[in-house]
C-alpha positions as CSV (number, residue, x, y, z in Angstrom):
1,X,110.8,105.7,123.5
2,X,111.7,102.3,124.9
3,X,112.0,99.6,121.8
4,X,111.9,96.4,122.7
5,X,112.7,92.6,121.0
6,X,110.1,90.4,122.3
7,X,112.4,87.7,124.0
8,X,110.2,86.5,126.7
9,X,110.7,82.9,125.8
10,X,114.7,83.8,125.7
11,X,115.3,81.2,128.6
12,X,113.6,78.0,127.0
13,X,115.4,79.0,123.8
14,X,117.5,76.6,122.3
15,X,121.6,77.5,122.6
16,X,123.1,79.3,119.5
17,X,124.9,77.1,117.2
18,X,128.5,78.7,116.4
19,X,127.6,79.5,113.2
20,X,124.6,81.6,114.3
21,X,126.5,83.3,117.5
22,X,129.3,84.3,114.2
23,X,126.7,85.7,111.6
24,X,127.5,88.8,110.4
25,X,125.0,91.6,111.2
26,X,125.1,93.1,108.3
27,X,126.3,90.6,104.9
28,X,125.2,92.9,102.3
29,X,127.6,96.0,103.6
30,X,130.5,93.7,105.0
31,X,132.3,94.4,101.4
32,X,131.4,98.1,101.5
33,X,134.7,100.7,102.1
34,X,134.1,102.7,105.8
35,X,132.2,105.9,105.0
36,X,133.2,109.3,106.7
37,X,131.9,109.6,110.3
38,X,131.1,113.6,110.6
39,X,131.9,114.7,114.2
40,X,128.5,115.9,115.9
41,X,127.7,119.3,116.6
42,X,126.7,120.3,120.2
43,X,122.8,120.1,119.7
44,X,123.1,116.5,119.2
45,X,125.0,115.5,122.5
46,X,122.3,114.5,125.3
47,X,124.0,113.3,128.7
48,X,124.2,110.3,130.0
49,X,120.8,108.6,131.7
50,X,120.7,108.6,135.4
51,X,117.5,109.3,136.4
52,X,115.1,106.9,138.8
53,X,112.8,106.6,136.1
54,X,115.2,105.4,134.0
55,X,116.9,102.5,136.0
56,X,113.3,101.7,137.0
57,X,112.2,101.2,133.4
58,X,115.5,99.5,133.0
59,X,114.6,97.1,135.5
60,X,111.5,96.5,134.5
61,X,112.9,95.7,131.2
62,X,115.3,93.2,132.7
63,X,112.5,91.4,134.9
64,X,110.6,90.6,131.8
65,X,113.7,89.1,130.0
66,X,113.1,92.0,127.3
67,X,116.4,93.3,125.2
68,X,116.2,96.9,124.0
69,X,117.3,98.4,120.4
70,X,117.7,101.6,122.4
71,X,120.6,100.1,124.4
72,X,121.7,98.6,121.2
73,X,121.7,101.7,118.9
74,X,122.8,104.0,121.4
75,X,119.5,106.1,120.9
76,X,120.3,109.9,122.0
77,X,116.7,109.9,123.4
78,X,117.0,106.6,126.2
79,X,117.0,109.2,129.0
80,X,114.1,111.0,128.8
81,X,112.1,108.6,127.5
82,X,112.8,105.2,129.3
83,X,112.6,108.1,132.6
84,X,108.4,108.5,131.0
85,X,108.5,104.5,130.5
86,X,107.1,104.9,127.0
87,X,107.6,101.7,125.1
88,X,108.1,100.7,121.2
89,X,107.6,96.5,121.0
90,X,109.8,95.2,117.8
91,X,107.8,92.2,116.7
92,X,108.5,89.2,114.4
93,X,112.2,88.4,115.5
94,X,115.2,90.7,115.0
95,X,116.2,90.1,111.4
96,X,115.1,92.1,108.4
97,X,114.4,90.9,105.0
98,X,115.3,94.1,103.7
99,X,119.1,95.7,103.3
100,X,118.5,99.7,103.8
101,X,121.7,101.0,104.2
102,X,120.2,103.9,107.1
103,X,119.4,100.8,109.1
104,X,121.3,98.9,111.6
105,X,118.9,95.6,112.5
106,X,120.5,92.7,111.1
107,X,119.9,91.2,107.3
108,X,119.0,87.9,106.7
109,X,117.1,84.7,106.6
110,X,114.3,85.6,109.5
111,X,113.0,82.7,112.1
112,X,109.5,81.6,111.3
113,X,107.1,83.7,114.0
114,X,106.4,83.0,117.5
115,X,103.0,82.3,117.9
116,X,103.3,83.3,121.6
117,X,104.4,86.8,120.8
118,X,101.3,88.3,121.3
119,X,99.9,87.5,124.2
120,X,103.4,88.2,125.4
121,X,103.6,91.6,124.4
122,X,99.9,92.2,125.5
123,X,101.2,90.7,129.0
124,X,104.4,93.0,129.2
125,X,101.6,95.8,128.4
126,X,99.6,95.3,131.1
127,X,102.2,94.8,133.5
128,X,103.9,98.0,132.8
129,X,100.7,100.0,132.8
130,X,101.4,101.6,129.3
131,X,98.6,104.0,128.1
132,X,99.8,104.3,124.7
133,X,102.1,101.4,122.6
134,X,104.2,101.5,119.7
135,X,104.3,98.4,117.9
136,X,106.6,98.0,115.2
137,X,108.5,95.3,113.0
138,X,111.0,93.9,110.8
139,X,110.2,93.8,107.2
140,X,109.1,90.4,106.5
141,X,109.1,89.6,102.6
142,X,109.2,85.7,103.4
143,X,106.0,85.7,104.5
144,X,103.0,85.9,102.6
145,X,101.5,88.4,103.8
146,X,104.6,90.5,105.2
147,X,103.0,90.2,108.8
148,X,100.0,91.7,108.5
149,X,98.0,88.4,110.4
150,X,100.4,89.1,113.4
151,X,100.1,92.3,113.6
152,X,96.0,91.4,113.7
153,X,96.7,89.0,116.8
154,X,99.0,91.4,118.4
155,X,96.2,94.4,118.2
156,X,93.7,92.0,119.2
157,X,95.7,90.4,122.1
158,X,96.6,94.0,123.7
159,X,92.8,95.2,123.2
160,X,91.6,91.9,125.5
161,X,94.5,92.3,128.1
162,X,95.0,96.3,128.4
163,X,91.7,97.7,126.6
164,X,92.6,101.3,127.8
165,X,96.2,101.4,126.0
166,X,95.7,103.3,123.0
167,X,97.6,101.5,120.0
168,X,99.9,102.6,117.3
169,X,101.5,100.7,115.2
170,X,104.4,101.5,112.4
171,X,104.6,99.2,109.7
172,X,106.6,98.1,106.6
173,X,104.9,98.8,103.6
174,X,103.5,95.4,102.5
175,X,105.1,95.5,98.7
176,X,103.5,92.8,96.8
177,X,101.3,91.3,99.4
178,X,97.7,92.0,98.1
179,X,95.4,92.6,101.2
180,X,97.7,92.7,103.9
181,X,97.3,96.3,104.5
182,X,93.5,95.9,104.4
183,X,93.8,93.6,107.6
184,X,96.1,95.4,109.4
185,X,93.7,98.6,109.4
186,X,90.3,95.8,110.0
187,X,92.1,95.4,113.6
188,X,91.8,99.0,114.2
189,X,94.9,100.6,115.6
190,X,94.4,104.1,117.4
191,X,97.3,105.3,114.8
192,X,98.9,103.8,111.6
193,X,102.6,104.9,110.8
194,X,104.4,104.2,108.1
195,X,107.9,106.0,107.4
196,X,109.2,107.4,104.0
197,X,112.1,107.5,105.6
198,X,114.0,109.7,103.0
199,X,113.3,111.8,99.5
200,X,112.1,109.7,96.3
201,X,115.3,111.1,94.7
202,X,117.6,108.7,97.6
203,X,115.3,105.4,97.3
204,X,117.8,103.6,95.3
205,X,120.7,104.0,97.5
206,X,118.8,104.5,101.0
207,X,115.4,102.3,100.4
208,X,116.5,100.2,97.8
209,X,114.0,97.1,98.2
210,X,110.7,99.7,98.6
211,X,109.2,102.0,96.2
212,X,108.3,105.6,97.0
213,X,105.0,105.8,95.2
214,X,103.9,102.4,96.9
215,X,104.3,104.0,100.2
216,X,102.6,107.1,99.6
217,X,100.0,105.1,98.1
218,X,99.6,103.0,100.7
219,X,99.1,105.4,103.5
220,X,96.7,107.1,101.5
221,X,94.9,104.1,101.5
222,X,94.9,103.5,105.0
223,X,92.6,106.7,105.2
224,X,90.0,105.5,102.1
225,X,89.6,102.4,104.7
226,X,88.8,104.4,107.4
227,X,89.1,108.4,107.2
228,X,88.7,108.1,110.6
229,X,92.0,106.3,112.0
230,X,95.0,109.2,112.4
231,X,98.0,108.6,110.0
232,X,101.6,109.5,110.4
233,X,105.0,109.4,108.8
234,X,108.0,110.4,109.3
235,X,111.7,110.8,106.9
236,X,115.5,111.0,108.4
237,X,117.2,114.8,106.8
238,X,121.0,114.7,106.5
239,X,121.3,112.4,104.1
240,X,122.0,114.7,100.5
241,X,118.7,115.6,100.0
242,X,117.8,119.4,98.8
243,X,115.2,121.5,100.4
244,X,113.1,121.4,97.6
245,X,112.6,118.0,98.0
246,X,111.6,117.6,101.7
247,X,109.0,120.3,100.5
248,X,107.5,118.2,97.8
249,X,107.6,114.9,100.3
250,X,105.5,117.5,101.9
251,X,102.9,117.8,99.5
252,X,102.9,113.8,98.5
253,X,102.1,113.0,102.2
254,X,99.4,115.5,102.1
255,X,97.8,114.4,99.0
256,X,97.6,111.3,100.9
257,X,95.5,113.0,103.9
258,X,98.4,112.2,106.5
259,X,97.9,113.8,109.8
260,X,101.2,113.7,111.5
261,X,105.0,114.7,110.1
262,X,108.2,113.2,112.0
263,X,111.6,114.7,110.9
264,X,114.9,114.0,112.4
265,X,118.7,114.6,111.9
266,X,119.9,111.0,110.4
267,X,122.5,109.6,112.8
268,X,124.8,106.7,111.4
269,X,125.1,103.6,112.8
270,X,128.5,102.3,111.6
271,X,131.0,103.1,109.1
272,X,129.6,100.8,106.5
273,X,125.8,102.5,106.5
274,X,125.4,105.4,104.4
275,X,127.4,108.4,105.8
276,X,125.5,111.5,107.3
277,X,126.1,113.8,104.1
278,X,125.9,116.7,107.1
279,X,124.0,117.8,110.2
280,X,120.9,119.7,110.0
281,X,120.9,122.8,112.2
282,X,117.8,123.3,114.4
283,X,117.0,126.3,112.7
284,X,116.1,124.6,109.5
285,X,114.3,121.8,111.5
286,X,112.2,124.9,112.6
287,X,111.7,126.2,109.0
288,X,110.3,122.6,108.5
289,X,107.9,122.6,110.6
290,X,106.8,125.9,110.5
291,X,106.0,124.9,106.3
292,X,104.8,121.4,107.2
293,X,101.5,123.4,109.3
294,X,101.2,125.8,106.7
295,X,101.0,122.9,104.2
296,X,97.8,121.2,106.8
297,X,99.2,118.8,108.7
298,X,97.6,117.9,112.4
299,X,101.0,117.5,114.2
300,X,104.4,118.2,113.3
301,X,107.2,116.9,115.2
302,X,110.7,118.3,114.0
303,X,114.1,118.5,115.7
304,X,117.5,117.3,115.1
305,X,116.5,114.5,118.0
306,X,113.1,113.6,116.9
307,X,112.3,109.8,116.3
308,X,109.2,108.3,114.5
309,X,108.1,106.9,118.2
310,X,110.2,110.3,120.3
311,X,106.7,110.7,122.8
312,X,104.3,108.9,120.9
313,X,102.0,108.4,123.6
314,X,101.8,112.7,124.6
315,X,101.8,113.3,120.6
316,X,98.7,111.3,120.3
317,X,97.2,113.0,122.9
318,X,97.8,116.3,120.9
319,X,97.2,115.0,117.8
320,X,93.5,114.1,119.2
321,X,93.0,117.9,120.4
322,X,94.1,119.1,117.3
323,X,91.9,117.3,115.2
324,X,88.8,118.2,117.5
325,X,89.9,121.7,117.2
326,X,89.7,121.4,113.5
327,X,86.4,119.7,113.5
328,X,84.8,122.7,115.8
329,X,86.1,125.0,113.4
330,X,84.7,123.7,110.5
């Protein structure tokens, strides 16, 4: 997965004032104490990216004045898949309204939208030749309708400039914004994700501005719009939940109809985000998936390295054969 900041209008950008170039990243957990940081067992390590198809992707990245969160987070999985050049775009700037304290993209007062962005993005597409985009975002409560009207434009702008790339898009979940999700799904994206993230039982001190309900709600919804589009979610493990509890996030999402299951090994950013209560081994990331088809789902993706977006573009490939399988069957 290559995510990527939209900057492509970086060089007519006004300079920083002082005060912005000084903000803190992260206000809300400045006060916080430093949290443990548990030393990372050997199934976690991935070497270092050397790879043509990595510094190709790199450069392609540079040349179109792009800045990565991959780079930026340290994401175990840059190798492999900036070598594939699979691509995540992170739309409507690069700070969140929200405070979770898994996340490390900055917290604050967000910049109003760029009205260029999508044809932007839709550009980048079709100049990298991507058969299947992620797009994702920032939450954006200051707006009222979270996003969902640029989301629209960026769907629509990628379908005119690149209508071959297949589209997925992960969203927030639209609290309190009454029919924002209904436009988002109107624009028809090849996949809708939106991630739990984590156990009802952690919202509070995980998730603390969503609500679990809402989101399982919501993606349910996506699929009384149109039973036809392919829905997936995804949760972090390693962060104090009990086994019973994954399994019952198992059954919620199903009652919802979704298709597709992410689960990964929860890696912490910095000392002041919520510590990694311990590592998952991949023996129980087995044992999860293993339940998770059992329980109906289409596609399953679950290792200690999977991401929501970890080959988004192969996975939708499957998840389209598995579905047709299921049809046949019927």
């Amino acid at each position: 997965m290559v995510t990527i900041l939209d900057r492509t209008n970086l060089s007519n950008a006004a300079p920083l004032a002082p005060a912005d170039e000084k903000r803190v990243r992260h206000p809300e957990k400045a006060h916080k104490p430093d949290t443990e940081v548990l030393r990372k067992p050997e199934w976690i390590r991935v070497k270092a990216p050397t790879s043509k198809g990595y510094h190709e992707t790199r450069e392609l990245v540079r040349s179109h004045k792009l800045v990565t969160v991959c780079e930026e987070a340290g994401c175990p999985n840059i190798g492999e898949c900036w070598d594939k050049k699979h691509a995540t775009f992170m739309i409507m700037g690069e700070i969140c309204t929200r405070a979770c304290a898994f996340c490390n993209v900055a917290t604050g007062k967000p910049n109003p939208l760029d009205l260029d962005e999508p044809a932007n993005v839709a550009k980048a597409v079709r100049q990298m030749g991507l058969q299947h985009v992620v797009i994702t975002s920032v939450d954006r409560d200051d707006l009222a309708d979270g996003g969902a009207e640029h989301f629209e434009k960026v769907i629509w702008a990628i379908r005119e400039a690149s209508p071959e790339t297949t589209i997925e898009i992960l969203t927030p979940d639209f609290l309190k914004k009454p029919g924002a999700l209904e436009r988002v799904v109107a624009a028809k994206p090849d996949v809708f994700n939106h991630n739990m993230e984590t156990v009802p039982g952690n919202y509070l001190t995980v998730r603390p501005g969503a609500r679990y309900f809402h989101s399982v709600r919501l993606l349910q919804r996506v699929k009384e719009l149109d039973p036809t589009m392919f829905t997936k979610s995804g949760i972090m493990v390693g962060l104090g939940e009990e086994r019973n509890e994954v399994l019952q996030l198992m059954d919620d999402l199903r009652s919802a109809d979704v298709d597709f299951l992410t689960i990964g090994q929860y890696l912490q950013p910095t000392r002041k985000h919520h510590k990694v209560e311990r590592f998952v081994t991949p023996e129980e990331f087995k044992s999860y998936e293993d339940i998770a088809y059992t329980k109906g789902f289409l596609m399953v993706s679950s290792s200690p390295l999977t991401r929501s977006s970890h080959h988004a573009g192969d996975d939708f490939a499957r998840l389209k054969a598995a579905r047709e399988k299921m049809v046949a069957k019927a």
